[in-house]
N, C-alpha and C positions, 0 to 999 in steps of 0.2 A: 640450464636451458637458456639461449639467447632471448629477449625481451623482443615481442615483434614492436617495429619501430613504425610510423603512421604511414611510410613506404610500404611497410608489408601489408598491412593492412588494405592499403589500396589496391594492391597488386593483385592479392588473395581474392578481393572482394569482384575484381575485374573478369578475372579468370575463372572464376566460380558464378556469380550469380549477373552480371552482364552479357557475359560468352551464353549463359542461359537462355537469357532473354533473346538476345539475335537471332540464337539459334528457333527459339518459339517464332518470334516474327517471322522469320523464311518459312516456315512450316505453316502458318498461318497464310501470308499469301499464297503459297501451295495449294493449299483445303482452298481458299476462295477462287482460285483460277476453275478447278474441279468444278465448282459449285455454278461459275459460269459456263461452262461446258454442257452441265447436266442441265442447266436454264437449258439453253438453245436447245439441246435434244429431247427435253419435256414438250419442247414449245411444237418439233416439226413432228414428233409421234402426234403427242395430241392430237394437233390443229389434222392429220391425214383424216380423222375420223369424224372429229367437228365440224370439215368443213360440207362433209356432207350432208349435216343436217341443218344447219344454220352458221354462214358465215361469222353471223356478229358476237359468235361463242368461242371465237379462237382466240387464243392464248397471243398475245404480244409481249415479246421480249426485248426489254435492250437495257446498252452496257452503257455507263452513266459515271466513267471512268473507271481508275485502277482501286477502288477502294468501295463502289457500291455499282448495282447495278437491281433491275425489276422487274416486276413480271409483273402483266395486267392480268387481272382475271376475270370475266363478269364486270361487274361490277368494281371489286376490288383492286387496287395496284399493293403490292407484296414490293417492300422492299430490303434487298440484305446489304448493311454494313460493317464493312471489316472496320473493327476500329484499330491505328497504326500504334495505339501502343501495348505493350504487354500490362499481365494486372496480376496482382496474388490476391485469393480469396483473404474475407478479414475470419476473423478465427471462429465466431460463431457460424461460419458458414457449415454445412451439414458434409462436404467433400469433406472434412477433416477427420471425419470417422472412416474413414475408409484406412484400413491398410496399407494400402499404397503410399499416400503421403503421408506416415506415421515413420518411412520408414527410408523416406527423399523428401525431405522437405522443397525441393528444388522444384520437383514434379509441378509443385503447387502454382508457377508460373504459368499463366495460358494467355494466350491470343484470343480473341475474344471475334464473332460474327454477330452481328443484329441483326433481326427480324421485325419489320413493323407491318405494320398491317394500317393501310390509309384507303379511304372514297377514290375512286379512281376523280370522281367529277370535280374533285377537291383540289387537283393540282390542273386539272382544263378547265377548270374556271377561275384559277387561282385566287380559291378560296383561302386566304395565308390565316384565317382566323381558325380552321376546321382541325379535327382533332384526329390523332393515329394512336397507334397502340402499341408499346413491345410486346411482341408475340413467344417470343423465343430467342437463345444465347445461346450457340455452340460457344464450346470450350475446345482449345489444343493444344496439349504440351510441347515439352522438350520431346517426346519421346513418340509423336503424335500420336498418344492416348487423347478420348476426347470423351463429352458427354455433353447430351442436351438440357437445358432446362426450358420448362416454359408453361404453355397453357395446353391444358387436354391432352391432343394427342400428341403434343410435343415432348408431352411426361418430364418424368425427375429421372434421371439416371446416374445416381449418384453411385449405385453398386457397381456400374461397367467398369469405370473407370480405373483407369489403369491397365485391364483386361482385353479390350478392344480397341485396335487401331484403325482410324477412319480411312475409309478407303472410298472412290468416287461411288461405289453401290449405297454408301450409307450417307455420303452428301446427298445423293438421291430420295432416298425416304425421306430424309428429314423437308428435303423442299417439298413433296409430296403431304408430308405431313400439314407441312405449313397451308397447303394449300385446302387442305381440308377442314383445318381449321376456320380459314377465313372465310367461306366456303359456308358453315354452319354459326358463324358470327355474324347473325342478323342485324342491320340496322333499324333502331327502336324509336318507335316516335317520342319525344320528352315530355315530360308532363305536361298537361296541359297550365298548369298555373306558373309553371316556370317561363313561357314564352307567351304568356296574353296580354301582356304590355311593351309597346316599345314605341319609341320615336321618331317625329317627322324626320327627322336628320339619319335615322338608324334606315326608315324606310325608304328612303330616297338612294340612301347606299345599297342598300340592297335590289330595289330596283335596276340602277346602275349599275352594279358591278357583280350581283348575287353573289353577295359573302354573308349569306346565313350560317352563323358558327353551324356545323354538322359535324356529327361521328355518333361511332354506333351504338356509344353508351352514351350519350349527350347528356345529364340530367341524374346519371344513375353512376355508384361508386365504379369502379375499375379496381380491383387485387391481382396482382400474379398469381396467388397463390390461393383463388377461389376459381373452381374446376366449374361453379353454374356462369362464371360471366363469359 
């Protein structure tokens, strides 16, 4: 048998797990184009019904370039970003027990969407001290298989996977989800002892410019992977 030479090696490695990856990134902007889409049509259903009861409950939408884009809610601004490059889980990640990639390791490549969850008041009063949250990570193969992970009703979906190919109905829930998440993520006042001291120089800025650090756990831990925060 010929000795592969560090030619083949590159070659192999280009055509296997690069050609991969390209192909995830198309598929990823794909899922995110959908996902703007299903934005604006959340925004103009909603908002038909909203705006009958109270204008200042409507949904605003907008596009914030080719790589993120937001939805206000309430209160709330929801933002999702694509991130532009591909990622392979590291090995303790729990997708490894799945069948699926036991049996393509290739699969394991995904494209990756963020979810944060920020004050809406936080970026119109550019509060740049205030704090957001990852709320949730779609996942997209080569194969656009996909799965969620996140908080609450974003769930763990690590059994789909591979089984289910995303389609705009399921970009859909997932930003539905998202939104009810945010939705039941109350902002908490912080302790009282962590915020009963501070500075002429602190106060004066705040005065000025209201950049009281805020978010909605201010004070208190944040986990992914605690279903009470």
């Amino acid at each position: 048998m010929k000795k592969q030479t560090a030619k083949d090696l590159i070659i192999s490695t280009l055509i296997d797990k690069s050609r991969t990856k390209q192909i995830v990134y198309e598929n990823t902007i794909e899922v995110f184009s959908y996902l703007k889409e299903a934005l604006k049509d959340i925004c103009n259903d909603y908002n038909k019904q909203l705006k009958k009861v109270d204008k200042r409950l409507l949904l605003e939408y907008k596009d914030r370039g080719a790589f993120e884009t937001e939805l206000k809610v309430a209160g709330d601004l929801i933002i999702y970003n694509m991130h532009t490059n591909v990622f392979e889980f590291d090995k303790g990640h729990g997708v490894w027990k799945t069948s699926y990639l036991k049996n393509d390791a290739l699969s394991s490549y995904c494209g990756v969407i963020n979810i944060y969850n920020f004050l809406a008041d936080s970026f119109k009063y550019n509060r740049v001290d205030d704090l957001g949250y990852l709320i949730g990570r779609i996942y997209i193969n080569k194969e656009r298989h996909y799965f969620v992970e996140g908080k609450r009703q974003l769930g763990y979906l690590y059994n789909n996977f591979g089984e289910e190919v995303i389609t705009k109905e399921a970009v859909k829930n997932v930003i539905e989800s998202s939104i009810l998440y945010c939705l039941d993520f109350d902002l908490l006042i912080p302790p009282y002892d962590s915020v009963k001291i501070t500075s002429v120089a602190n106060m004066k800025e705040n005065i000025n410019k209201s950049k009281n650090q805020t978010g909605k756990r201010l004070g208190f831990q944040f986990y992914v992977d605690d279903d009470k925060a």
